[in-house]
N, C-alpha and C positions, 0 to 999 in steps of 0.2 A: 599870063592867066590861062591861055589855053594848054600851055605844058604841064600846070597845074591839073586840069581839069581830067585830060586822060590818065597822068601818072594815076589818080582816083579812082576814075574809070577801070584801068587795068586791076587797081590791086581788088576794085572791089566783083570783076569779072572773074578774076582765077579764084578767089575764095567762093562764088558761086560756083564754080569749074568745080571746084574741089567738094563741094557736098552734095553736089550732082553726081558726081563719081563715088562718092561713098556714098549714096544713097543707090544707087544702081546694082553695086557690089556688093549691097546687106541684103537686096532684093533676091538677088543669083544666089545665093546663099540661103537665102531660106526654100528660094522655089528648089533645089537640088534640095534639101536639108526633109522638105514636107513631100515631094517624090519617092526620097527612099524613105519615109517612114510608111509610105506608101506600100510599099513593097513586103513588109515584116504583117504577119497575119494579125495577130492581135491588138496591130495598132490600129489597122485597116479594119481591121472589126468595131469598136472603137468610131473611128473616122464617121466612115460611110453608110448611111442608112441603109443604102441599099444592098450591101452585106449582110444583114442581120435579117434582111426581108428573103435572102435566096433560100429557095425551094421551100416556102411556108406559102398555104394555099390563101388567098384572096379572103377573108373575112366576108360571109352575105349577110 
């Protein structure tokens, strides 16, 4: 019963292992991916509010 139990245990511990890890891996991948879009102006224009607000004076 108990060789049962871990054989269980393990397969259902690496199938978690495994979409931890590809879940980690699509993360890195987008955080590099939304970085350099970062980088390209008219995306970051786009993006970031606070691009479209540089050098435009305070609204009274």
């Amino acid at each position: 019963m108990k060789g049962d139990y871990e054989r269980r245990f393990c397969l259902l511990s690496a199938r978690v292992e495994k979409v931890l890890f590809t879940l980690i891996v699509c993360l890195a991948v987008l955080l590099v991916a939304g970085q350099a879009a970062y980088q390209v102006a008219p995306i970051r224009h786009m993006l970031v509010e606070t691009e479209r607000w540089e050098g435009v004076s305070a609204p009274r």
